[in-house]
C-alpha positions in Angstrom: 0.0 0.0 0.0 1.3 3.4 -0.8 2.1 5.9 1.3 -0.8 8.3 1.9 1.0 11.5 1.8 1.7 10.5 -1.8 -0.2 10.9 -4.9 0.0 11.4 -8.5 -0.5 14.7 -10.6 -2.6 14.6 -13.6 0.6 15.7 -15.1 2.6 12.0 -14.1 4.2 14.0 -11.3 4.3 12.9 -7.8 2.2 15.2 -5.2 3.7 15.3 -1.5 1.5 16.1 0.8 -2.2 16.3 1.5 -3.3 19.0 -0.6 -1.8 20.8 -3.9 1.2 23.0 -3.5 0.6 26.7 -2.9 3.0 27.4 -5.3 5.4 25.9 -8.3 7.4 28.8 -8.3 11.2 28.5 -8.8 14.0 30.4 -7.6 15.2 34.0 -9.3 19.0 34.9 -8.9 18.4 36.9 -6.3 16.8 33.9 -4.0 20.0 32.1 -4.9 22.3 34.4 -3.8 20.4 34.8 -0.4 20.0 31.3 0.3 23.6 31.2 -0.1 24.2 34.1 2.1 21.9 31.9 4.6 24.0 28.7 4.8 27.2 30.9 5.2 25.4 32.3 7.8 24.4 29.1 9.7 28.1 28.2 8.7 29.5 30.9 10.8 27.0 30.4 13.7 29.1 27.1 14.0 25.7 24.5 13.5 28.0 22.2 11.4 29.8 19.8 12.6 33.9 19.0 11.4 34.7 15.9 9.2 36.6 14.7 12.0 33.4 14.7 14.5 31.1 13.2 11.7 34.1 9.9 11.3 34.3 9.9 15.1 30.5 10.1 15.5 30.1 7.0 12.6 32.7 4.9 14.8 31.1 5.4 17.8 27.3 4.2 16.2 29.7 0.9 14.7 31.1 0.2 18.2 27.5 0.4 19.6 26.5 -2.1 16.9 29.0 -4.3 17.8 28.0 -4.4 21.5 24.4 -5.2 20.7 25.1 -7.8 18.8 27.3 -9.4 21.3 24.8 -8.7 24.1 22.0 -10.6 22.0 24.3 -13.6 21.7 25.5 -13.8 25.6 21.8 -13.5 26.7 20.4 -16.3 24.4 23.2 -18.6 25.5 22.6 -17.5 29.2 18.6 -18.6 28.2 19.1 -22.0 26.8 18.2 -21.5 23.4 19.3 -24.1 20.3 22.7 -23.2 18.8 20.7 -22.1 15.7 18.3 -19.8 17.5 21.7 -18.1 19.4 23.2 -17.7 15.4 20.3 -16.5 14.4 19.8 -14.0 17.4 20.8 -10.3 16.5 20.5 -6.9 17.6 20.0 -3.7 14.8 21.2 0.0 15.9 19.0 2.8 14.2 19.4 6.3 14.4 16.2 8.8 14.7 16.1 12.2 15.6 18.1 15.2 14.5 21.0 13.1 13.3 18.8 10.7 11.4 17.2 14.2 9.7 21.0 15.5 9.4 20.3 18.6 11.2 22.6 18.1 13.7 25.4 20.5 15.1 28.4 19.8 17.0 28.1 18.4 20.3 24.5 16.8 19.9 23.8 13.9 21.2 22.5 11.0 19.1 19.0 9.4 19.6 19.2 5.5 18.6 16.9 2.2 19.0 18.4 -1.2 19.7 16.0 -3.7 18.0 16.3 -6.8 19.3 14.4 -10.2 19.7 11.7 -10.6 22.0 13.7 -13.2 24.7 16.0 -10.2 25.3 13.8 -8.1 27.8 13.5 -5.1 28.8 14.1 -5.2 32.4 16.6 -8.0 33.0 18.5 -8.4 29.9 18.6 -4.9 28.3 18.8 -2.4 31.9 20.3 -5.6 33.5 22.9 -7.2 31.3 23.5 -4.7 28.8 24.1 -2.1 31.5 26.6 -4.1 32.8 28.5 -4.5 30.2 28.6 -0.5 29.1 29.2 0.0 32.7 32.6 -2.0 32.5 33.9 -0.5 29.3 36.4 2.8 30.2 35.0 4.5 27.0 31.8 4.7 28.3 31.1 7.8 31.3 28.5 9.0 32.6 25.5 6.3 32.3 22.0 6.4 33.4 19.8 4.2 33.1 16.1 5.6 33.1 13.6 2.3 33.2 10.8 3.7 35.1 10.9 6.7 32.0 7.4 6.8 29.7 9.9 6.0 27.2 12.5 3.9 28.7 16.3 5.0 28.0 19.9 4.5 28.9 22.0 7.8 28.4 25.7 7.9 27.9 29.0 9.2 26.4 30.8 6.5 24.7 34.0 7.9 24.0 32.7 11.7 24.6 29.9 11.5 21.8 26.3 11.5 24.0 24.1 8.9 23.6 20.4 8.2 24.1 19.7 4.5 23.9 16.4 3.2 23.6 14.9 -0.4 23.4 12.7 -2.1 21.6 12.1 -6.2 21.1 10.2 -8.0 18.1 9.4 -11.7 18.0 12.3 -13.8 16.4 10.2 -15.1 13.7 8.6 -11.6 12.2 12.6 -10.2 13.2 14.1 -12.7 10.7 10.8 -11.9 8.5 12.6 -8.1 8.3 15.8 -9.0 7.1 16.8 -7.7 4.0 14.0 -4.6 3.3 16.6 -2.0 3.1 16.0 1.8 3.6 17.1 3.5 0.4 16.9 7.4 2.3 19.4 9.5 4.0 21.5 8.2 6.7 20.9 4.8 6.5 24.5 2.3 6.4 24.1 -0.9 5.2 23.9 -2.7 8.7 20.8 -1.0 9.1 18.9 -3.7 6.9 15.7 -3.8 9.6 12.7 -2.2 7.9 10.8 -0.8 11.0 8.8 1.6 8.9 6.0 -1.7 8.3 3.2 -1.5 10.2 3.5 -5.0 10.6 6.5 -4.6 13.1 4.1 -2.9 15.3 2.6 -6.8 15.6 1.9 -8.2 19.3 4.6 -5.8 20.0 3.9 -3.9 23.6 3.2 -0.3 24.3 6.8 0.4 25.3 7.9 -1.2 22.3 5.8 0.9 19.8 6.5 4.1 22.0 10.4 3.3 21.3 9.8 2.6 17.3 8.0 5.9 16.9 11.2 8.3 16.9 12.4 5.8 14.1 9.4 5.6 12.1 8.2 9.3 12.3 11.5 10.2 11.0 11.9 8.3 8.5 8.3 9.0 7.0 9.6 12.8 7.6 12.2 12.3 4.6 10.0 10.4 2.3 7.4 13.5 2.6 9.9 16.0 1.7 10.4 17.0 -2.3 13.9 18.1 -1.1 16.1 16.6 1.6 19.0 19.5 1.3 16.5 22.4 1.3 14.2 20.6 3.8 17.7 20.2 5.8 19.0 23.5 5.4 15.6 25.4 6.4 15.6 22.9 9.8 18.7 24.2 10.6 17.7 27.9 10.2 14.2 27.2 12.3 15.7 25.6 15.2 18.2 28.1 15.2 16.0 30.9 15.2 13.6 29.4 17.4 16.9 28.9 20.3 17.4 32.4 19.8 14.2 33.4 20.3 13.5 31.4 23.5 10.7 29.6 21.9 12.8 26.0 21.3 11.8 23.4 24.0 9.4 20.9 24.5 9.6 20.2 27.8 8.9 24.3 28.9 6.0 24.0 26.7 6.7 25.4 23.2 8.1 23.7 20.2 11.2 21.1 20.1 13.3 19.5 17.5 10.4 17.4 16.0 8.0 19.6 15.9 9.9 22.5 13.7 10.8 19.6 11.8 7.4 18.9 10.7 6.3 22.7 10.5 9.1 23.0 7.9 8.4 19.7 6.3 4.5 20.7 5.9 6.2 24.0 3.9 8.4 22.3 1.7 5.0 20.3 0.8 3.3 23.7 -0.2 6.1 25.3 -2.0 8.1 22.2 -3.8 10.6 24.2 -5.7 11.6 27.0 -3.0 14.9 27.3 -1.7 15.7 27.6 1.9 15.7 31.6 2.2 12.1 31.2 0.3 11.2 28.4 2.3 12.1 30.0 5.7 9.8 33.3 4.5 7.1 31.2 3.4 7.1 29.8 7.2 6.7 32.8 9.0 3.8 33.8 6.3 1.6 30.5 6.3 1.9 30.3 10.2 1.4 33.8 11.2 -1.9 33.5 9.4 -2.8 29.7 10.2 -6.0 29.2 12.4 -5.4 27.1 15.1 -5.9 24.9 16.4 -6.3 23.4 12.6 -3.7 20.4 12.7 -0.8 20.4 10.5 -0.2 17.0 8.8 1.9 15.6 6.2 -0.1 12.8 5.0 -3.7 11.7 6.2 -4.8 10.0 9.8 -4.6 6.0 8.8 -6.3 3.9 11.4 -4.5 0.6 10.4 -5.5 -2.7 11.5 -3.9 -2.9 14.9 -6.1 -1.0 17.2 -3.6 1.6 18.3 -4.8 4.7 19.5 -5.1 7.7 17.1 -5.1 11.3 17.0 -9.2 11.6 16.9 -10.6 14.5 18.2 -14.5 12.7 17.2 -13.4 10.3 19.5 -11.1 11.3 22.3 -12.4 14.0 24.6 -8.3 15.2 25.3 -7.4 15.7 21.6 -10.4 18.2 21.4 -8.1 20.6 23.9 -4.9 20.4 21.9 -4.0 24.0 21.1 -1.6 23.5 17.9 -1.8 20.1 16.9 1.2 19.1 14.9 0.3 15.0 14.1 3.3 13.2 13.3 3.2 11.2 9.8 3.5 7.5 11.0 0.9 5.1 12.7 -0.4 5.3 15.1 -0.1 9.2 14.2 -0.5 11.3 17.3 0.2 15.1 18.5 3.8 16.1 18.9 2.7 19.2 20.4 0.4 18.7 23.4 2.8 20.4 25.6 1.4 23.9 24.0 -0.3 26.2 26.7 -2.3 29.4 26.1 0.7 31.3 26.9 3.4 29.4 25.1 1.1 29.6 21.8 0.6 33.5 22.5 4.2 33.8 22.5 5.2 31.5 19.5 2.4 33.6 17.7 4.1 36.9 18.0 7.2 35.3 17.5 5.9 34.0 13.9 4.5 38.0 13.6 7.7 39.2 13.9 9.8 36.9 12.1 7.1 37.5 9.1 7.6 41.2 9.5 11.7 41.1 9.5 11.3 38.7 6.2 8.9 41.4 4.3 11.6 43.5 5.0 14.6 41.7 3.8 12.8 41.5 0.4 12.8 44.8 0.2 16.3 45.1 1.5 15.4 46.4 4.8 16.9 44.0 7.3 18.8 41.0 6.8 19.4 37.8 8.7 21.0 39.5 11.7 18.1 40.9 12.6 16.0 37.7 12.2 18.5 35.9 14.4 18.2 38.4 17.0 18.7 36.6 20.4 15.2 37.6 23.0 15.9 39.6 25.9 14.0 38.2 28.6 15.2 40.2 31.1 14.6 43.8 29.4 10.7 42.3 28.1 9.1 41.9 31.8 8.7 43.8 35.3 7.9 41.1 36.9 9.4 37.4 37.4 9.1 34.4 38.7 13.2 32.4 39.9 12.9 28.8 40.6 16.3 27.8 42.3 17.3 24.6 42.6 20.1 22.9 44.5 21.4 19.1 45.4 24.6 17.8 47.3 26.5 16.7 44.9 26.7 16.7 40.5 25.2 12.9 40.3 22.1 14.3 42.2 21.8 17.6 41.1 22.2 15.7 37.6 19.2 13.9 38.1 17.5 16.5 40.2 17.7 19.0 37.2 16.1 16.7 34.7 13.1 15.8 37.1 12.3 19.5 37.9 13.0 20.8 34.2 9.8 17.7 33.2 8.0 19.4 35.9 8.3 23.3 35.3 5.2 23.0 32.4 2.9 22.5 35.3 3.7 25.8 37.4 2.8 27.4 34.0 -0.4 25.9 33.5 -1.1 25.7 37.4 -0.8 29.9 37.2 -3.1 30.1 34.7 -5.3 28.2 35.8 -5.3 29.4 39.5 -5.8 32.9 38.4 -8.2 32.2 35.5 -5.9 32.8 33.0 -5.5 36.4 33.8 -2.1 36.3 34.7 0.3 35.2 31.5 3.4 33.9 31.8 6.6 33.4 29.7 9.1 30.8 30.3 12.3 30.4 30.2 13.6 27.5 28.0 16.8 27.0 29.7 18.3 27.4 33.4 20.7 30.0 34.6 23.8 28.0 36.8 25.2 30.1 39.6 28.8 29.6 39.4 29.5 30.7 43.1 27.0 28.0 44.2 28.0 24.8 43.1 25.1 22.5 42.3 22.9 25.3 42.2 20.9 26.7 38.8 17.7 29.0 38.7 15.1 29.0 36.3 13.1 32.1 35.1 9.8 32.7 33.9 8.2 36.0 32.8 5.0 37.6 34.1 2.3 40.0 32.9 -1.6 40.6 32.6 -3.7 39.6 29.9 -4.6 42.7 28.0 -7.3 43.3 26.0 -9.1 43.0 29.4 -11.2 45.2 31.8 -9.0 45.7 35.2 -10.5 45.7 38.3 -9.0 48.3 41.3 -7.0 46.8 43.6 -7.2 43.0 41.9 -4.6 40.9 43.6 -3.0 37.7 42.0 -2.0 35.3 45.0 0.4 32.6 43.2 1.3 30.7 46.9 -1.5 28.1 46.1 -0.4 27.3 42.3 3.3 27.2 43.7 2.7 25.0 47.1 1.1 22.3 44.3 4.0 22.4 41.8 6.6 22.3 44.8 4.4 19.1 46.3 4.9 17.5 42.9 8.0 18.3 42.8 9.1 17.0 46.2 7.6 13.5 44.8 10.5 12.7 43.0 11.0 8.8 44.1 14.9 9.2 43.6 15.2 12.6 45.8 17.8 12.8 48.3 19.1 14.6 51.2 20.1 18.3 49.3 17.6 18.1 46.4 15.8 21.4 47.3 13.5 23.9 44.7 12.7 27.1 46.1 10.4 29.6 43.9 10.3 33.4 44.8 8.9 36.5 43.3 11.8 39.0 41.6 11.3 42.4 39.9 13.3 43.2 37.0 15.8 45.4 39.1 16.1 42.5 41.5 17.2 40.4 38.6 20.9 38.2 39.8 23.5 39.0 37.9 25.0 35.8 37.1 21.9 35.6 34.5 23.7 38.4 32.6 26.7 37.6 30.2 29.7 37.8 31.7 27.8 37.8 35.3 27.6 42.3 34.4 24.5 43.8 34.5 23.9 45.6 31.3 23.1 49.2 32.1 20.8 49.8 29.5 19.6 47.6 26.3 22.6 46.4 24.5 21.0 46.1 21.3 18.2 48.8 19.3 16.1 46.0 18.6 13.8 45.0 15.8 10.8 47.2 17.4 12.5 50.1 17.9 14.1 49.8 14.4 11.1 50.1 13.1 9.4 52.4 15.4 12.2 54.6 14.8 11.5 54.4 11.2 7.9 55.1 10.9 8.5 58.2 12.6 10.9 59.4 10.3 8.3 58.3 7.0 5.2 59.7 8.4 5.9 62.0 11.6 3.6 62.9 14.0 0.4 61.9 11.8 1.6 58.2 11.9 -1.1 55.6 11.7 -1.5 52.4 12.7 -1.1 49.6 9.2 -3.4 47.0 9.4 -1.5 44.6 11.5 -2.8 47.1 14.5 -1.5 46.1 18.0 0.7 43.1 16.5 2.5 45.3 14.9 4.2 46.6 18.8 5.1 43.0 20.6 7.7 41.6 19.0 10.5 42.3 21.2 11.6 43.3 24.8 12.5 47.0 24.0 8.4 47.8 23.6 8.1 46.9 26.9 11.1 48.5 28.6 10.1 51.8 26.6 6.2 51.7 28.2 7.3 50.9 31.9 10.5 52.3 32.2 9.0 55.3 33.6 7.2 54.3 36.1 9.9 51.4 38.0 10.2 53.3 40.8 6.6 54.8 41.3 5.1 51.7 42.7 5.4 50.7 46.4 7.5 47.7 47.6 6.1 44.5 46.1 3.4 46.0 44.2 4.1 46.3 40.2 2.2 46.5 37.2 2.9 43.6 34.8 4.7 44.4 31.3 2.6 44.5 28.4 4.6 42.6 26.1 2.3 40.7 24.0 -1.2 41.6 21.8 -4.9 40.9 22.9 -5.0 37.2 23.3 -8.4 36.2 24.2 -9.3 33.4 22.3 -6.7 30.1 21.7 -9.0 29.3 19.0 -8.8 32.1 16.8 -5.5 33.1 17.7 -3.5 33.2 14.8 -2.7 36.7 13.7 -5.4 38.6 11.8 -3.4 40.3 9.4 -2.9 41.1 6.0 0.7 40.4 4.7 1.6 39.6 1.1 0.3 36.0 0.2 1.4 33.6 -2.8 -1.4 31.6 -4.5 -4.0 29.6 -3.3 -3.1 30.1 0.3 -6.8 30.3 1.0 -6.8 26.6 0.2 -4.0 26.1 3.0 -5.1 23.6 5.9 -8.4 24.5 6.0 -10.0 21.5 7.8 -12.7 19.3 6.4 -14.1 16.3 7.5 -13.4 13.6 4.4 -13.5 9.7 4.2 -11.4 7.8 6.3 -10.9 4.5 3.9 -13.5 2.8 5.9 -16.0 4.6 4.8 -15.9 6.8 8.6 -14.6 10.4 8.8 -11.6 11.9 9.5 -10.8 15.6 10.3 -8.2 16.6 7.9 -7.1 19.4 5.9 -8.3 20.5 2.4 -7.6 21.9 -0.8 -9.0 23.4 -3.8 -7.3 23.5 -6.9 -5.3 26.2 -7.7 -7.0 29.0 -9.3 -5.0 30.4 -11.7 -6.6 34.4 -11.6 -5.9 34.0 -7.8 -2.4 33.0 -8.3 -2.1 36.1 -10.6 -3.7 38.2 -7.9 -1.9 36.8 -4.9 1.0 37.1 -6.5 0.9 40.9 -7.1 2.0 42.7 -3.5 -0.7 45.4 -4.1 -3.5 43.1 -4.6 -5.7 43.7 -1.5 -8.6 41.8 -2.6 -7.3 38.9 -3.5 -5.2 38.8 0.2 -8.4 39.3 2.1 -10.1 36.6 0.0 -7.5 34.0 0.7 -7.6 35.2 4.5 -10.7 34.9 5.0 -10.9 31.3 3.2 -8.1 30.6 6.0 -9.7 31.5 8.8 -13.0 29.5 7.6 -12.3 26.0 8.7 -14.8 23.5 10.5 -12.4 23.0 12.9 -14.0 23.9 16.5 -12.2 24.7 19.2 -14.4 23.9 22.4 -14.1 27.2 24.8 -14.5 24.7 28.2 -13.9 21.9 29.3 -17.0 19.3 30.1 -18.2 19.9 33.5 -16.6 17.4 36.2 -13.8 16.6 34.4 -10.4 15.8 36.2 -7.3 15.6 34.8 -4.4 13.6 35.4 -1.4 15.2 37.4 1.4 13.0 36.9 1.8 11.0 33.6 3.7 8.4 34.2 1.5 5.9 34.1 -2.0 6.5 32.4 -1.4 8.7 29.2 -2.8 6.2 26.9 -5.4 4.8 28.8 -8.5 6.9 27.2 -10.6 4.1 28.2 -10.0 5.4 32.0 -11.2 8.8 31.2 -12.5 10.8 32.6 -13.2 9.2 36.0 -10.7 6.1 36.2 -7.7 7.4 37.7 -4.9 6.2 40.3 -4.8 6.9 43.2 -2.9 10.2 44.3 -2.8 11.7 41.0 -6.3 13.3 41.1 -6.5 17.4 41.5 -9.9 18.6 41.8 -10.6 20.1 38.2 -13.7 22.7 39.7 -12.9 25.3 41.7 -15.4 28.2 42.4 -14.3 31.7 41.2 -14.9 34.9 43.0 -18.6 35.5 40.8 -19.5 32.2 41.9 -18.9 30.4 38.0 -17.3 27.0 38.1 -13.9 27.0 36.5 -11.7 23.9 35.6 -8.3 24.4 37.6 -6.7 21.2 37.5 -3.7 20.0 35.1 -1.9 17.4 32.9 1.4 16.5 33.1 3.6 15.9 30.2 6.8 14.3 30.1 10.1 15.0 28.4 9.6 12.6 24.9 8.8 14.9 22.1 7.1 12.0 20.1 5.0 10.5 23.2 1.5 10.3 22.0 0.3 12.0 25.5 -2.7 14.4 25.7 -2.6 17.9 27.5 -6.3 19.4 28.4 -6.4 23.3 27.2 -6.7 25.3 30.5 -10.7 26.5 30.5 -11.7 29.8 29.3 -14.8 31.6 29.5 -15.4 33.1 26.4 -13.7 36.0 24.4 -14.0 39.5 27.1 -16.1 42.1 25.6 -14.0 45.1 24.2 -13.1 48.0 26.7 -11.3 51.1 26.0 -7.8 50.8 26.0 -6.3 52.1 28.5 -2.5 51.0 30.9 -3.5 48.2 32.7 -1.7 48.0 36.3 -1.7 44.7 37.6 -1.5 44.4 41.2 0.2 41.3 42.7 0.2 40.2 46.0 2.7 37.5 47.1 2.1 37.4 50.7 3.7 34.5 52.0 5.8 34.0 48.8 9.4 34.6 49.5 11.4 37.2 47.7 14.4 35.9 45.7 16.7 38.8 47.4 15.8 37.7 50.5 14.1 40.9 51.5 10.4 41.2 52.1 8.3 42.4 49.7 
């Protein structure tokens, strides 16, 4: 059966993808020159690795084979088997990930699946024996085994090159059954001769198993939907590059990881075949600024297949219907990538996708240029308010592991803010952790806060956070593997209060080191239309895009509140509906991109529904009009066409319904839901708000794996607020009991 993100063009050429391309469009000399400027520029940022790390990295993946096959062999001596069954026995080493992709930079580690028969198990044989023997080899440091993981791995450095080991066993019979379907895509050596991209591997295989084959599978489906494997390549490198800089590139704190962008730029390749990557990463910002989530993006349709796994179904599974941007991964059993997307990590991608759309509008017209794309986010200059998570343990193996458990963890103070104060009070994490070099085994994590504009404010409205953060510190303190030392203390900080080891160079900068992209621009409007400027139609999105905007608003007024009482930044647009968040705006499209994503509900092969995208055939008078800048009508035509999806987005979740806490166990187990939970990981999911409404409060926890299939429930809104002039909000917040990072009462 063929692959159904594939089909055939009445023209005898292959489509990718589930709709028709947006465009056809080639390259002009000018494109070329710029995608060449590009790669030197991701040349220079130093995201390519040296011939001599890519032999050393090759050596170390043959080694690793090696050892596997070994393994196999001792254990099915050890288990009595025939001396035919032990010479048949073998173990396969597959890559997935960013190396499989080859995006990888220097340093990365590499993700990789043993395969081996089903008599080698997991626990004994695989975190037993195998773990013995990598733990007697000198080239191998720092291992850690994670069994009890939702995705069970062994990390390690075999000869300084990281590795992430995971495990997954096959019956003998349908393992020999494999041999010899070779993979004829990128980055595949000849010992990898194992075909796991058959749905008949999946066979009697368990849940752990098929978890482990999806990183292998979804990648591999990844490159077979791509018209170009270089420019698909090149443009990953550039998103994940920008998205680092930009503070908007991590799974785990709830915005995008590796993946994801993958996918995002894989779904643009689809829509413009014969773009290079400078046109490709323009297109990007462009499609997504205007997409309407949460419309899932998907590189081939939703199969069902005859094993009975679970599916991405929103018809059927009450938790998919609260995804905020599904992005469904391209093998069976296809799932989200992205539940780990809050309201306020979606706000902040959004004007993130504004703002790189603007910059690239200008760099065709020679404005800016990829400097000024690349432009790192300064946290620390964008909000008044913060929230510093310090964390601490006794020694580097503990603080190690005490890291990794609190960075899985962090999501849910995020979603346990928004919920506790309705959503009213926004925060923006911090992707990464800030280590204290005068404390050892000590790091602090940051997080952004502000009030949700676009909404009236009451005098004197207090935020009390003590209730979110005693939860997320009980969870915390849950860790099974904690010992004496693992401590997590979370304070309030203003932006003055900020430490300074969070600064480059541990120096305070005295005043923004950078005119940023915002003021750039500001600066330039004033200069084209003076004191009569008015507003272009991207309104209040056209102000968020970076930190200075903020610091220029509240400047002023640092010193004119009282101790411990601030007003919150405004650094991001009216954002009072997830559902129709996508940025109403009316850039420059190319043709047909009213036809992009819109969903429809079509024929599963079954005969039953799906919900999947759709699109019209090009129209060739709209291609003409989209492709002329200064055609207004046809923009606003294919706007509106994008905005008019089936899709709904359900504004509250169902009356009684509780969520899971922690994740471990149940994330699969729709069956259960909504009532059918563990013990001790129930938080009541109604709490009564100060008018007396019933609001959901309660939260899911996600886990670290970027391709877990697990399901985060949108935090509950009530509805879009009904305009009110604009006016400075002034937030005030009240952190009574909550301890002040300097130490000093606020």
């Amino acid at each position: 059966m063929g692959s159904p993100g594939l089909s055939n063009r009445s023209n005898g050429q292959q489509r990718l993808g589930i709709t028709e391309p947006i465009s056809l469009g080639g390259p002009s000399e000018e494109d070329v020159i710029k995608t060449r400027e590009l790669e030197q520029y991701l040349h220079d940022a130093g995201l390519y690795e040296s011939q001599e790390e890519a032999v050393s990295r090759e050596e170390v993946l043959g080694r690793l084979d090696q050892i596997v096959k070994i393994w196999v062999k001792t254990i099915s001596r050890a288990k009595g088997l025939h001396d035919e069954l032990v010479h048949q026995a073998n173990a396969k080493i597959f890559t997935f990930g960013s190396y499989r992709l080859g995006v990888h930079g220097p340093g990365a580690d590499i993700d990789t699946l043993c395969v081996g028969p089903r008599h080698a198990t997991r626990e004994e044989d695989f975190f037993g024996e195998l773990y013995r023997m990598l733990s007697e080899m000198s080239e191998v440091t720092e291992l850690h085994p994670v069994p009890d993981a939702h995705v069970p791995i062994m990390q390690f450095k075999f000869n300084g090159v990281s590795i992430d080991l995971l495990y997954a066993k096959l019956s003998l019979i349908l393992f020999l059954k494999c041999l010899g379907n070779f993979f004829s895509r990128l980055r595949f050596s000849p010992r990898q001769d194992l075909d796991v991209s058959q749905d008949a591997i999946l066979h009697g295989a368990d849940e752990q198993t098929v978890r482990s084959l999806n990183g292998c599978r979804v990648t591999g489906q990844i490159l077979r939907l791509v018209p170009s494997i270089q420019n698909f390549c090149t443009t990953v490198r550039c998103m994940r590059l920008w998205a680092k800089r930009r503070g908007v590139y991590s799974n785990v704190a709830g915005f995008l990881g590796g993946i994801n962008w993958a996918l995002l730029v894989a779904r643009i390749c689809q829509l413009y075949p014969n773009a290079l990557p400078n046109m490709l990463v323009s297109r990007f910002f462009r499609v997504y600024t205007q997409r309407r989530w949460p419309n899932p993006v998907m590189l081939c349709a939703i199969e069902e297949g005859s094993l009975g796994l679970p599916i991405w179904d929103p018809r059927r599974n009450p938790r998919d219907r609260y995804h905020l941007m599904p992005i469904i991964t391209p093998a069976y059993p296809c799932m989200n990538s992205s539940y780990n997307v809050s309201s306020s990590t979606l706000r902040i991608m959004l004007e993130e996708f504004q703002r790189g759309n603007e910059i690239c509008e200008e760099m065709e017209a020679n404005k800016a240029d990829w400097d000024t794309l690349f432009e790192s986010y300064a946290l620390f200059e964008a909000y008044k308010h913060y929230s510093q998570i310090d964390i601490s343990a006794a020694n580097a193996d503990g603080f190690r592991k005490w890291k990794g458990w609190v960075e899985s963890r962090l999501r849910q103070l995020t979603l346990k803010i928004e919920r506790k104060t309705y959503e009213m009070l926004q925060c923006h994490p911090h992707p990464g952790d800030f280590p204290d070099k005068s404390r050892p085994f000590h790091s602090s994590y940051f997080m952004g806060l502000q009030r949700k504009q676009g909404v009236p404010v009451k005098e004197g409205e207090h935020f009390d956070l003590n209730r979110a953060i005693d939860y997320f510190k009980l969870a915390v303190y849950q860790y099974g593997l904690r010992e004496i030392g693992m401590e997590i203390r979370v304070s309030h900080v203003k932006r003055r209060d900020i430490p300074n080891f969070v600064f480059p160079g541990g120096v305070r900068p005295s005043r923004p080191s950078k005119i940023s992209w915002v003021r750039k621009r500001k600066r330039s409007e004033v200069e084209v239309s003076g004191s009569n400027t008015q507003s272009d139609s991207l309104g209040e999105y056209r102000t968020v895009s970076d930190a200075d905007s903020c610091q220029k608003r509240k400047l002023e007024n640092d010193n004119l509140m009282p101790p411990g009482i601030g007003e919150v930044c405004e650094a991001s647009p009216p954002f009072n509906n997830v559902s129709s968040s996508a940025a109403k705006c009316e850039n420059n499209v190319e043709m047909a991109a009213e036809n992009i994503e819109s969903t429809a509900h079509t024929p599963y092969q079954n005969g039953q529904t799906e919900v999947r995208s759709r699109c019209n055939p090009p129209n060739n008078s709209l291609s003409v009009a989209a492709d002329a800048s200064n055609s207004k009508d046809a923009e606003k035509l294919a706007l509106e066409k994008i905005m008019a999806g089936p899709y709904v987005s359900h504004q509250a979740l169902p009356e009684g319904l509780d969520e899971l806490e922690d994740d471990s166990e149940e994330r699969h187990q729709v069956k259960d839901f909504p009532g059918n939970m563990k013990d001790g990981h129930i938080e009541p999911s109604i709490e009564k708000s100060s008018n007396g409404a019933e609001t959901s409060t309660s939260s899911y926890n996600g886990g670290l794996e970027e391709l877990e299939p697990a399901e985060l429930m949108a935090p509950s809104m009530s509805g879009t607020p009904e305009p009110v002039a604009q006016r400075k909000p002034i937030i005030r917040l009240n952190f009574t009991s909550l301890p002040n990072a300097s130490g000093k009462s606020s």
